[in-house]
C-alpha positions as semicolon CSV with decimal commas, in nm:
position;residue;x (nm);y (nm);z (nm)
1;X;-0,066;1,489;-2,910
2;X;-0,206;1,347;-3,280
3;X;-0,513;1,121;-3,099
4;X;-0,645;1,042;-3,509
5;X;-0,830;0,764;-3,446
6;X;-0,664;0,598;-3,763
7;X;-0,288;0,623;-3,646
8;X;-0,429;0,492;-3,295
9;X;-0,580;0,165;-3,466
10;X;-0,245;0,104;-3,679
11;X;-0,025;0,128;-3,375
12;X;-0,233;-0,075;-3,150
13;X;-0,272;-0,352;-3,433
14;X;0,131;-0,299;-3,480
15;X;0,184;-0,354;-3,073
16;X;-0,038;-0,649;-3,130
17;X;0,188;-0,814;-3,383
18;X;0,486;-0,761;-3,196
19;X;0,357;-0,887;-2,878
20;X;0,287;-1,226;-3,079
21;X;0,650;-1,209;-3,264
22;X;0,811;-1,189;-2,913
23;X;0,656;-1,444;-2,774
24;X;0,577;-1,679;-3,074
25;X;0,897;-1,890;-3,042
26;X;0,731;-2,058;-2,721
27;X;0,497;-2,252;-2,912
28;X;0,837;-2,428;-2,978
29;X;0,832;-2,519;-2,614
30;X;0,629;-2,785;-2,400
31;X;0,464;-2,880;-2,064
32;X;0,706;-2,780;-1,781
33;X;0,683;-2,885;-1,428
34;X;0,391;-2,769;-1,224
35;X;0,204;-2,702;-1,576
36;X;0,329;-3,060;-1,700
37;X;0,099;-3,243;-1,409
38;X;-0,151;-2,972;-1,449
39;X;-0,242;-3,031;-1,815
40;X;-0,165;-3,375;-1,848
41;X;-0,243;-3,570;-1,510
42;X;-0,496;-3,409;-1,320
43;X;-0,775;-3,585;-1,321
44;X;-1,028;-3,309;-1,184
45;X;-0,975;-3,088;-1,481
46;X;-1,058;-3,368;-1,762
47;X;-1,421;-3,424;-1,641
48;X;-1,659;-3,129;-1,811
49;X;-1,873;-3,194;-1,533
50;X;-1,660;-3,083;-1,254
51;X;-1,756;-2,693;-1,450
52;X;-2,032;-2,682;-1,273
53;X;-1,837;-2,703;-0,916
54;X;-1,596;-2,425;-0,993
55;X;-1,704;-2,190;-0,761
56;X;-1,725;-2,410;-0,454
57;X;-1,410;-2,570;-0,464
58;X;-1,001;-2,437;-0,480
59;X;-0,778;-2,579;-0,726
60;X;-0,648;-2,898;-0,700
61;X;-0,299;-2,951;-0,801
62;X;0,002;-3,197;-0,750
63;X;0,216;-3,122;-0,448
64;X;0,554;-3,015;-0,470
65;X;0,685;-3,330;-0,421
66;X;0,536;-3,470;-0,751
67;X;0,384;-3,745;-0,496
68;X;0,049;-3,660;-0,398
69;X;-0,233;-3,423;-0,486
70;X;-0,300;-3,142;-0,255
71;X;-0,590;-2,884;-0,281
72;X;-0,427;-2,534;-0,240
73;X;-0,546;-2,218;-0,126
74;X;-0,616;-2,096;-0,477
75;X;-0,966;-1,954;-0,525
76;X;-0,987;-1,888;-0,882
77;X;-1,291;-2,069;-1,061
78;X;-1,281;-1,852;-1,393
79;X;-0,914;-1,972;-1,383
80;X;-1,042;-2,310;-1,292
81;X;-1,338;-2,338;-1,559
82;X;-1,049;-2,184;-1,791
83;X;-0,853;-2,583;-1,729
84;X;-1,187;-2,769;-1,774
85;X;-1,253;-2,596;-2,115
86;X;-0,938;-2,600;-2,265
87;X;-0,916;-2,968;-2,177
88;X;-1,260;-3,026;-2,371
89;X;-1,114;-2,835;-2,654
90;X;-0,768;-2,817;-2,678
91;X;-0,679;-3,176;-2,531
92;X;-0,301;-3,209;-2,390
93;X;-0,159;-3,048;-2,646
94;X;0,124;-2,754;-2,548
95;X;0,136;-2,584;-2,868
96;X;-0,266;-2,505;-2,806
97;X;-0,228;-2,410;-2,439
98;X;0,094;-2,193;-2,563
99;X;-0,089;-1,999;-2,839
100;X;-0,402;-1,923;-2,583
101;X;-0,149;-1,778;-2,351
102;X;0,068;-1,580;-2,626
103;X;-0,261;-1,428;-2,756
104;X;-0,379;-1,352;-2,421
105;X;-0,044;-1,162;-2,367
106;X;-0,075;-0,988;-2,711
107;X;-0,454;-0,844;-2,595
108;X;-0,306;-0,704;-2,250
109;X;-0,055;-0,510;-2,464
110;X;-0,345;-0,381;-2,665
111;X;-0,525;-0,310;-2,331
112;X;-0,208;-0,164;-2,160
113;X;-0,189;0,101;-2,462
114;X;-0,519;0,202;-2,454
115;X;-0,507;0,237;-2,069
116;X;-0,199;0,437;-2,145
117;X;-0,324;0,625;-2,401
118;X;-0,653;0,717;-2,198
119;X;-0,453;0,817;-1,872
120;X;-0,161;1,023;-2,057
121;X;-0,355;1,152;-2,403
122;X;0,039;1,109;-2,548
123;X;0,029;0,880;-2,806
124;X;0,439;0,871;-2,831
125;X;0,456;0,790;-2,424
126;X;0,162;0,513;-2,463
127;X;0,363;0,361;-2,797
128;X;0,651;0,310;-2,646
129;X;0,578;0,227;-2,306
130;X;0,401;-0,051;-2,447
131;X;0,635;-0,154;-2,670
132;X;0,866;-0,215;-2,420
133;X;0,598;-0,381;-2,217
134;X;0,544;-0,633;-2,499
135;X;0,905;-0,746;-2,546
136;X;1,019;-0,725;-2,146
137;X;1,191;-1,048;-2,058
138;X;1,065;-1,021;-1,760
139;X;0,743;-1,158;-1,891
140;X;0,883;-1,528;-2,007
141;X;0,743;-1,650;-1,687
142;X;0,394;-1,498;-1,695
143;X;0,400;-1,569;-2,085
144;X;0,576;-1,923;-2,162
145;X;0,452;-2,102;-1,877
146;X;0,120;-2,207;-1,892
147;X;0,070;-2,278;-1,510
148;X;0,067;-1,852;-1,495
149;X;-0,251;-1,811;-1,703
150;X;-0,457;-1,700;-1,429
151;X;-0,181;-1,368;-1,450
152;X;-0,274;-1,313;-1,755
153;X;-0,631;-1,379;-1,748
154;X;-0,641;-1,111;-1,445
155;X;-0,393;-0,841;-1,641
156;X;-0,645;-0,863;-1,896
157;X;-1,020;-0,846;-1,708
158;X;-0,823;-0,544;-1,466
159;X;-0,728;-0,350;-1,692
160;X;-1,079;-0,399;-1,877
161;X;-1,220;-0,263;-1,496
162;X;-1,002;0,051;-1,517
163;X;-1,058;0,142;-1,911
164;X;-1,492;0,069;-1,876
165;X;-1,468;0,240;-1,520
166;X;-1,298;0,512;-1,694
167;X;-1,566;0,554;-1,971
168;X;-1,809;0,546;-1,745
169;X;-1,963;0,220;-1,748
170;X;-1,955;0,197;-1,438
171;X;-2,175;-0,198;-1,417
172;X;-1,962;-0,330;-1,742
173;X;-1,647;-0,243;-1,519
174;X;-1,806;-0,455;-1,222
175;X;-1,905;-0,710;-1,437
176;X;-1,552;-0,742;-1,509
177;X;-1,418;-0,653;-1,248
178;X;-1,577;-0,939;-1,079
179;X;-1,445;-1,178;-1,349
180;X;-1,075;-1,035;-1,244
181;X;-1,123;-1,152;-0,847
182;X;-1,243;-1,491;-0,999
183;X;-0,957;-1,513;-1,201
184;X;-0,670;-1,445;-0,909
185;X;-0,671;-1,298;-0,615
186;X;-0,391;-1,044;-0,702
187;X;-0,758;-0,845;-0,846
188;X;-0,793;-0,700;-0,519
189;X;-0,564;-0,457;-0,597
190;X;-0,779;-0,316;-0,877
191;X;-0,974;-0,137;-0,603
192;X;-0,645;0,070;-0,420
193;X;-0,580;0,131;-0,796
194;X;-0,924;0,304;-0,863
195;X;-0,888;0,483;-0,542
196;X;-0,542;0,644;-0,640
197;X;-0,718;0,731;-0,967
198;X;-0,996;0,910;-0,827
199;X;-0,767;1,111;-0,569
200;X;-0,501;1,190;-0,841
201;X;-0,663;1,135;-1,134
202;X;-1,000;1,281;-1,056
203;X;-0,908;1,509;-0,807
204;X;-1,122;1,304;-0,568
205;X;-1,022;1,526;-0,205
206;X;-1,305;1,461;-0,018
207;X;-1,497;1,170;0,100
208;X;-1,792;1,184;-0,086
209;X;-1,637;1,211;-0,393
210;X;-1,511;0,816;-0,298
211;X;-1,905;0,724;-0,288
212;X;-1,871;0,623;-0,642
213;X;-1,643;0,338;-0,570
214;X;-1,889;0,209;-0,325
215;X;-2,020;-0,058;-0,559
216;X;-1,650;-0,208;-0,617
217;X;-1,573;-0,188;-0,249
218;X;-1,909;-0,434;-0,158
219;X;-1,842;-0,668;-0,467
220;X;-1,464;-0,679;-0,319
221;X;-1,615;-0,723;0,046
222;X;-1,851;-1,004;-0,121
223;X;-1,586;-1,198;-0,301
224;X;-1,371;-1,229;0,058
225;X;-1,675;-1,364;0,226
226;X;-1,687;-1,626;-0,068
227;X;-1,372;-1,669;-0,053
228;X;-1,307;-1,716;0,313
229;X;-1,605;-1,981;0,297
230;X;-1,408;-2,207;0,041
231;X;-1,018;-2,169;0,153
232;X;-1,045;-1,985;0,482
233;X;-0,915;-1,699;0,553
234;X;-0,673;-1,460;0,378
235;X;-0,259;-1,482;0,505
236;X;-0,107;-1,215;0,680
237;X;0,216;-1,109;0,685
238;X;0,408;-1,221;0,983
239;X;0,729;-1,039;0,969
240;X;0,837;-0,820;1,287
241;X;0,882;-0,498;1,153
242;X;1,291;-0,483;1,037
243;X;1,271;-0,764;0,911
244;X;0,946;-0,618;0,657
245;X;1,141;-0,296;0,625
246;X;1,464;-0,500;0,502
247;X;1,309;-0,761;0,283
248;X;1,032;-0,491;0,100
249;X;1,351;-0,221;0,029
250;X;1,546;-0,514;-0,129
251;X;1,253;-0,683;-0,327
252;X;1,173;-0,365;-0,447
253;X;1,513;-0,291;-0,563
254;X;1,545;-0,617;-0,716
255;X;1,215;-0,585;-0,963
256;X;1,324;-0,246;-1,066
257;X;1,658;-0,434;-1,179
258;X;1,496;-0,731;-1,297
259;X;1,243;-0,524;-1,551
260;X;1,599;-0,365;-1,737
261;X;1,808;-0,685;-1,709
262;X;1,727;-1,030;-1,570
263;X;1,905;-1,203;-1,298
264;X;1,922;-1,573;-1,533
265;X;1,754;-1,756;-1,794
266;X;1,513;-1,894;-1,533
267;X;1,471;-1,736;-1,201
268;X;1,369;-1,908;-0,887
269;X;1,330;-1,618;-0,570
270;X;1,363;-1,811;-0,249
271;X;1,219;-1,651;0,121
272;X;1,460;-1,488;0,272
273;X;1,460;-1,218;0,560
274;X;1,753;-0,956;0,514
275;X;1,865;-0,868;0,918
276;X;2,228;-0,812;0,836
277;X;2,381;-0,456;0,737
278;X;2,513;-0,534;0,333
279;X;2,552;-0,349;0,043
280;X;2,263;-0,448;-0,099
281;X;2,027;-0,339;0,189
282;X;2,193;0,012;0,160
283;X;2,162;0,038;-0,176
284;X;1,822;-0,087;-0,169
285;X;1,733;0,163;0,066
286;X;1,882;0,454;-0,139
287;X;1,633;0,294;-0,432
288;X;1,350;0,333;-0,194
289;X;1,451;0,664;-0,080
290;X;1,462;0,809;-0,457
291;X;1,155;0,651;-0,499
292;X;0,982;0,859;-0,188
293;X;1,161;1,163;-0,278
294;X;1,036;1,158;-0,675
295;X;0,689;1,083;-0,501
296;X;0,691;1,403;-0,297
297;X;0,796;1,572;-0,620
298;X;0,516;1,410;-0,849
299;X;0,244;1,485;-0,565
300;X;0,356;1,878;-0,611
301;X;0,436;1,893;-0,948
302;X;0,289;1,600;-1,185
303;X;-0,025;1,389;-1,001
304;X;-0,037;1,173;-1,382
305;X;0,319;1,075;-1,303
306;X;0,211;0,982;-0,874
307;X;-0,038;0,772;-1,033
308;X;0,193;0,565;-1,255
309;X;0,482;0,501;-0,939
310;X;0,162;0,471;-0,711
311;X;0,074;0,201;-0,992
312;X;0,403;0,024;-0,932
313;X;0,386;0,017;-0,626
314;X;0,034;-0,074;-0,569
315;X;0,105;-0,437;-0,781
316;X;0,426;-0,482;-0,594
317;X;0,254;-0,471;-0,292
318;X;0,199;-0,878;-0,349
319;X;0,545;-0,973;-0,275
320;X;0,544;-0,828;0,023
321;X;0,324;-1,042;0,241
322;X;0,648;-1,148;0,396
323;X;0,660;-1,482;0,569
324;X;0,304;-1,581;0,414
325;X;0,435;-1,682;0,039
326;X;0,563;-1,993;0,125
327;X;0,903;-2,107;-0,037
328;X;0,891;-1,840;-0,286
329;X;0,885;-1,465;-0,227
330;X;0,923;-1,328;-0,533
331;X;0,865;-1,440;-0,847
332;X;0,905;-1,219;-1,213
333;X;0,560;-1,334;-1,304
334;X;0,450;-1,100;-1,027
335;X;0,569;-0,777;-1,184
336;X;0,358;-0,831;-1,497
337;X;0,136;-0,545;-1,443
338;X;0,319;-0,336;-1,189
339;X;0,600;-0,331;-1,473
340;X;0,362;-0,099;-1,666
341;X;0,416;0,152;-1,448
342;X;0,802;0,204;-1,423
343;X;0,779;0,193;-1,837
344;X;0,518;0,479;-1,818
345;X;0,709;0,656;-1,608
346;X;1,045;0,622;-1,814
347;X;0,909;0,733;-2,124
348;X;0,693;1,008;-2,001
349;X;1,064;1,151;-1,851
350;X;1,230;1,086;-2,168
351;X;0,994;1,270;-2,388
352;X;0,998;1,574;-2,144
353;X;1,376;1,587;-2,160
354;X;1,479;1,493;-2,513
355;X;1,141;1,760;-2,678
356;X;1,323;1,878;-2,917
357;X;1,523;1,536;-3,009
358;X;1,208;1,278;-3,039
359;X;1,277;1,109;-3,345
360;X;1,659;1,038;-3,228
361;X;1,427;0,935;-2,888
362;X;1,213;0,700;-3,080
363;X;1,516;0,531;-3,236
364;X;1,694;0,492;-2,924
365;X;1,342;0,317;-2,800
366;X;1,305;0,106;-3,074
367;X;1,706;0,006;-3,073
368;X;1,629;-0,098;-2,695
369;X;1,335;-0,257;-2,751
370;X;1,497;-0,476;-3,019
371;X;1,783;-0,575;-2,758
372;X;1,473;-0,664;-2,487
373;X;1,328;-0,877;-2,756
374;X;1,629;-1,063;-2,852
375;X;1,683;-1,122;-2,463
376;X;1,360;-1,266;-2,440
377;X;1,392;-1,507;-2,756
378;X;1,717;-1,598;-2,573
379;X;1,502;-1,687;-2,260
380;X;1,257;-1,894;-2,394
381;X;1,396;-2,234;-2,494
382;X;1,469;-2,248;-2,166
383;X;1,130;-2,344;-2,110
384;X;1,174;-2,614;-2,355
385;X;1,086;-2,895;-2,135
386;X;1,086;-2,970;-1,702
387;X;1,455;-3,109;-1,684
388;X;1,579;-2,809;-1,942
389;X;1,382;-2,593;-1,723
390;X;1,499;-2,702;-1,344
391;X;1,807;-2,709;-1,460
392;X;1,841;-2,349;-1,531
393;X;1,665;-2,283;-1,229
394;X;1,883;-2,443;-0,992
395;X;2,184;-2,250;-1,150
396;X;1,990;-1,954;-1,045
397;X;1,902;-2,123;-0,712
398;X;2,103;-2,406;-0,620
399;X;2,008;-2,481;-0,255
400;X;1,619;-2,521;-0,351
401;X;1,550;-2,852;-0,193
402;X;1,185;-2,864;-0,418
403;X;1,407;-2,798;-0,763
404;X;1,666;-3,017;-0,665
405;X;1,388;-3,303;-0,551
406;X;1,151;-3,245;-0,938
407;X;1,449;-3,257;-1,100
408;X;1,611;-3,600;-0,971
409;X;1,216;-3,693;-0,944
410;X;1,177;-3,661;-1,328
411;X;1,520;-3,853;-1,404
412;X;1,403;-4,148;-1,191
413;X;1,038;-4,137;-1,376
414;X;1,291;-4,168;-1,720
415;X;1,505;-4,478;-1,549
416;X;1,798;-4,238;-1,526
417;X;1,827;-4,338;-1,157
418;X;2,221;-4,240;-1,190
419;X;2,179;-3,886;-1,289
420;X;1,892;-3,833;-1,011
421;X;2,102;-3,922;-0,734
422;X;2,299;-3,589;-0,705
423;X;2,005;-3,367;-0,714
424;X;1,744;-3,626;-0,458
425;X;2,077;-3,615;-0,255
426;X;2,102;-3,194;-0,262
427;X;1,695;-3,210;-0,186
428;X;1,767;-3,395;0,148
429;X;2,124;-3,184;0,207
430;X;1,914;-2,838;0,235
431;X;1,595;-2,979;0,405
432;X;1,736;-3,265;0,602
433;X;1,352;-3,293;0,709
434;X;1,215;-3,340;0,362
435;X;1,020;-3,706;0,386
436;X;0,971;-3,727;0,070
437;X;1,301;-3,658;-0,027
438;X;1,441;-3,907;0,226
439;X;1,170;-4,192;0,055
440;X;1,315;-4,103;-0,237
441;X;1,648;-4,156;-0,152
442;X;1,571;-4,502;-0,037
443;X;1,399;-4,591;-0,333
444;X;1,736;-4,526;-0,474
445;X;1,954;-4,738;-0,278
446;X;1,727;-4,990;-0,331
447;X;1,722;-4,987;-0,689
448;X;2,131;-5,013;-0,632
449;X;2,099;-5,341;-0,434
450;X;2,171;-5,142;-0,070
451;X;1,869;-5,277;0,074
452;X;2,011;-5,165;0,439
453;X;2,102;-4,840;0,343
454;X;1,736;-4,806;0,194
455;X;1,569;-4,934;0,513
456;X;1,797;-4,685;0,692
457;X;1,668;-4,348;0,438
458;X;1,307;-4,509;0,438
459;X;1,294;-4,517;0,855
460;X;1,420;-4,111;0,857
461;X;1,142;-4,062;0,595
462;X;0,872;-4,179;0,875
463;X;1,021;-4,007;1,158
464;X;1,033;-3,681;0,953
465;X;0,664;-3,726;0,867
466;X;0,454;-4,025;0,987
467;X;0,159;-3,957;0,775
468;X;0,318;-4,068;0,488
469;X;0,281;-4,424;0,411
470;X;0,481;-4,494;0,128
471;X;0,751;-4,577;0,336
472;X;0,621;-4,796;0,566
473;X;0,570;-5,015;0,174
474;X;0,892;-4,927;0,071
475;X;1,070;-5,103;0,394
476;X;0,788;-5,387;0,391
477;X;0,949;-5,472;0,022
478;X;1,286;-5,448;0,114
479;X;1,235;-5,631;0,420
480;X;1,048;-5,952;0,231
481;X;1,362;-5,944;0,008
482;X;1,613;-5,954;0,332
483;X;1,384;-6,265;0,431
484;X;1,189;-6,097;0,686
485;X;0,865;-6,208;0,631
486;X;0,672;-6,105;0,940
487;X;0,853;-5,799;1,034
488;X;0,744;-5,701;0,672
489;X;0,402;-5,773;0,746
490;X;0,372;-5,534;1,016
491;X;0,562;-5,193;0,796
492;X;0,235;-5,315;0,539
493;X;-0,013;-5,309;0,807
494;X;0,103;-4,986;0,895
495;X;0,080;-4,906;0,528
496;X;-0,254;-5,002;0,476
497;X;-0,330;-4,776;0,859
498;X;-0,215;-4,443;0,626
499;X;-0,355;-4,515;0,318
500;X;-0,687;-4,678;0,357
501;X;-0,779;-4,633;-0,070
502;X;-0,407;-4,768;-0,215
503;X;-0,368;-4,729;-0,569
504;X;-0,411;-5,074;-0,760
505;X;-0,072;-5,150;-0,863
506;X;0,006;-5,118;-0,445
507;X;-0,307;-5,356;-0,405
508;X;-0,222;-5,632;-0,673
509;X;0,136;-5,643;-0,513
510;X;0,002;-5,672;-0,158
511;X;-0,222;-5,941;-0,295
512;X;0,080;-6,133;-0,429
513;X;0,233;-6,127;-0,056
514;X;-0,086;-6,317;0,036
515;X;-0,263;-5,994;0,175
């Protein structure tokens, strides 16, 4: 194929530009949810000083419950440093954060078409598979919200591994590669990569022709012992076997369907382990089954074509640490990079079969590349604001106690203590174990005058979870307004037992009661 170093610099400045126009409407959008705390509240990220702590210390971040702030079992201090700096520069401003995050996407797409272009020496395949990469809907997510930086930071320094390890500069691509692990731990998977592309790639068939990767394996080996030392140790999957099988066929089979049409305007993918016989197992295991069979074809046939369903695959491979992700299995921003693959892969098959029709081809890319982008300009004003967001989420996902709770959470921060009801209510319905929820559902009833009622929500909440103090304060109040003066005093010693450092507003109102 035509590799004239002029066409090549047009079309990757074109994929550039179109990367930005399908993405450019989100600088309409704001702060949503996780990001809106992230950006705006948290205190650890608007001190310059705290740069010089990144790498021995994990992200701190608002827990689910909008209550408290947890430190999570993030390691990613280029991510980290990435929050400190743009707070020094860019203030709290979305449109900023927005921009850095469209751009960022824009310079993967130029990275994915040179890796493309490098791997396949097709020019058409490397256009188009881009293109379609650059418009996916499937990348609102990764793209809009600005909580996912750290994907794209880590698309962006992997892909810079593979393209300077391919070139043959070989300490460049550890330099980088280095900055990828820092960025998110999903970087790990830049080494499996690099060992599929030396087998396939390289024709790498015996173990000393591995050697070379020796480097990446002890900087990898390094970074876990760093790691370990600041969040502990790395989860494990803890699925008995079916259930793996079950749940890795189906999530599979959902992200292949996802990357051609998306489930809703906002997607939330809840844990669940698939025991029961259904349709969609069986079809999910004829998805997997094509998939083996076309890999047992590429391996004899086309090792350029194992490498890009080996790619897939290989990214994928993060959803399925079943039983270890928490509340959330999958999630679309997951798929960024793997998605490369499967759009490699479809091209490369197209251009084979249509050789002698590849103009009418290149239409037919372009004409479904225009309906991708017009999906994804549909998609993002849904990431307009939180309650615009979590409302299209829960449509997706109704039963998610932690939507259903940050939704009726951000009404009652805006006084709308009518409309939050419903959804703190739902919270409580799915997890009936949910303190917070419960605490939240006296504050409620309290606010409504049904003081007993909140005493009633507010006593569950400290069964459920005795740690927390704030209701232990919340029945001390209602109590001292049912005239119970002492009994009161001893929910606000138990209070103070929990919380030994209460905020000041809790302090001056304490103070009031004589304490």
């Amino acid at each position: 194929m035509n590799r004239n170093p002029a066409t090549i610099a047009v079309t990757a400045v074109l994929l550039f530009l179109v990367a930005l126009l399908a993405y450019g409407p989100s600088l309409k959008t704001g702060f949503v949810w996780d990001a809106e705390y992230l950006y705006t509240r948290n205190a650890e990220i608007q001190n310059l000083e705290n740069l010089s702590r990144v790498f021995g210390s994990t992200v701190l971040e608002e827990d689910a419950t909008g209550e408290r702030a947890v430190s999570l079992r993030y390691y990613r201090p280029l991510t980290k440093a990435y929050y400190i700096v743009g707070h020094a520069g860019l203030g709290k401003s979305p449109i900023a954060y927005k921009a850095v995050s469209v751009i960022l996407h824009a310079t993967v797409t130029l990275l994915v078409f040179l890796f493309i272009l490098s791997v396949t020496s097709n020019t058409f395949v490397a256009t188009f598979a881009t293109l379609l990469f650059s418009v996916n809907p499937i990348h609102t997510e990764a793209v809009v919200w600005t909580y996912s930086v750290s994907y794209l930071l880590v698309a962006c320094f992997s892909l810079g591994t593979l393209l300077l390890y391919r070139s043959g500069k070989t300490v460049l691509a550890l330099a980088v590669f280095a900055a990828a692990l820092l960025s998110h731990e999903m970087a790990v998977l830049v080494l499996p990569i690099l060992f599929i592309h030396k087998w396939l790639l390289e024709d790498g068939n015996h173990w000393r022709d591995f050697l070379a990767l020796a480097p990446f394996l002890i900087l990898l080996a390094l970074f876990l012992i760093l790691r370990t030392s600041v969040v502990g140790s790395v989860p494990i999957s803890s699925a008995d076997p079916l259930t793996f099988l079950n749940t890795a066929a189906v999530v599979i089979k959902r992200y292949l369907k996802m990357l051609f049409w998306p489930d809703a305007p906002v997607t939330i993918y809840l844990n669940e382990d698939f025991l029961d016989i259904s349709a969609e197992l069986v079809i999910s295991y004829a998805v997997c089954l094509f998939l083996a069979i076309s890999a047992f074809i590429f391996w004899k046939r086309d090792r350029k074509s194992l490498f890009w369903l080996l790619w897939f695959g290989t990214w994928v491979s993060i959803s399925l640490n079943i039983g270890k992700l928490g509340e959330y299995l999958m999630a679309e921003k997951l798929i960024y990079l793997a998605s490369v693959g499967i759009f490699v892969l479809l091209v490369g098959t197209a251009w084979l079969v249509f050789a002698n029709h590849r103009h009418y081809l290149a239409v037919f890319l372009i004409a479904i590349a225009g309906i991708q982008l017009f999906l994804t300009w549909n998609r993002v004003p849904y990431w307009h604001d939180t309650s615009t967001y979590l409302e299209a989420g829960l449509q997706h996902s109704p039963t998610f106690y932690l939507g259903n709770y940050a939704l009726g959470d951000y009404y009652i921060l805006h006084d709308q203590f009518d409309k939050a009801y419903p959804y703190i209510e739902a919270s409580v319905a799915n997890r009936p174990d949910f303190s917070q929820g419960l605490n939240s559902l006296g504050g409620l009833n309290y606010v409504r005058g049904n003081l007993h009622e909140a005493i009633r929500y507010w006593g569950m909440a400290t069964t459920q979870d005795p740690s927390n103090p704030m209701p232990h304060f919340n029945i001390g109040l209602a109590l001292r307004k049912l005239g119970k003066i002492e009994e009161s005093r001893l929910h606000f010693d138990r209070y103070l037992e929990r919380e030994p450092n209460p905020p000041a507003t809790v302090v001056e109102r304490l103070e009031s009661f004589g304490y």
